[in-house]
C-alpha positions, 0 to 999 in steps of 0.5 A: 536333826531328821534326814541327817545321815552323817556317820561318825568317824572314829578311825584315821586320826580322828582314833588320836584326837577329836578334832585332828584339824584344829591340831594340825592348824595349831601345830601350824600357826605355832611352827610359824610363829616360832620360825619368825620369831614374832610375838604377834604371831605367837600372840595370834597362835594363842588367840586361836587356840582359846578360840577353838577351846572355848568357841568352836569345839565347844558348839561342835562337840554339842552338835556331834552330842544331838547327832550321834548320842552315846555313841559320841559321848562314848568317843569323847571319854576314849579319844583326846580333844586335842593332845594325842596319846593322854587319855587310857582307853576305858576297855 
């Protein structure tokens, strides 16, 4: 990945969850669902959620892995991939 010059982002709330987007989307598509009432739309909300745990998340943490190295696979052992506050930090 020569002439890449992203830098890794560690603070904000990406220092609770990796993935911060995918949460808020979650949190989202599930407040909704619960709102209506609807089993569709809670079926939906689970269709995303497997499709970024086992797609999305997946091929991204893969493409952090080549970019940053240890220091990626460092965060992933200190930071949540999507539920705050469950992991100790190693240190």
């Amino acid at each position: 990945m020569a002439g890449r010059s992203e830098t890794l982002v560690i603070e904000g709330p990406q220092k609770y969850v990796r993935h911060p987007l995918y949460l808020g989307a979650l949190l989202m598509f599930l407040g909704w669902s619960l709102l209506t009432g609807s089993v569709l739309d809670l079926a939906a909300t689970l269709f995303i959620f497997l499709w970024f745990l086992l797609i999305q998340i997946p091929f991204e943490e893969k493409e952090m892995r080549a970019l940053f190295g240890e220091r990626y696979i460092e965060y992933i052992r200190d930071t949540p991939m999507l539920a705050p506050f469950t992991k100790r930090k190693s240190r």
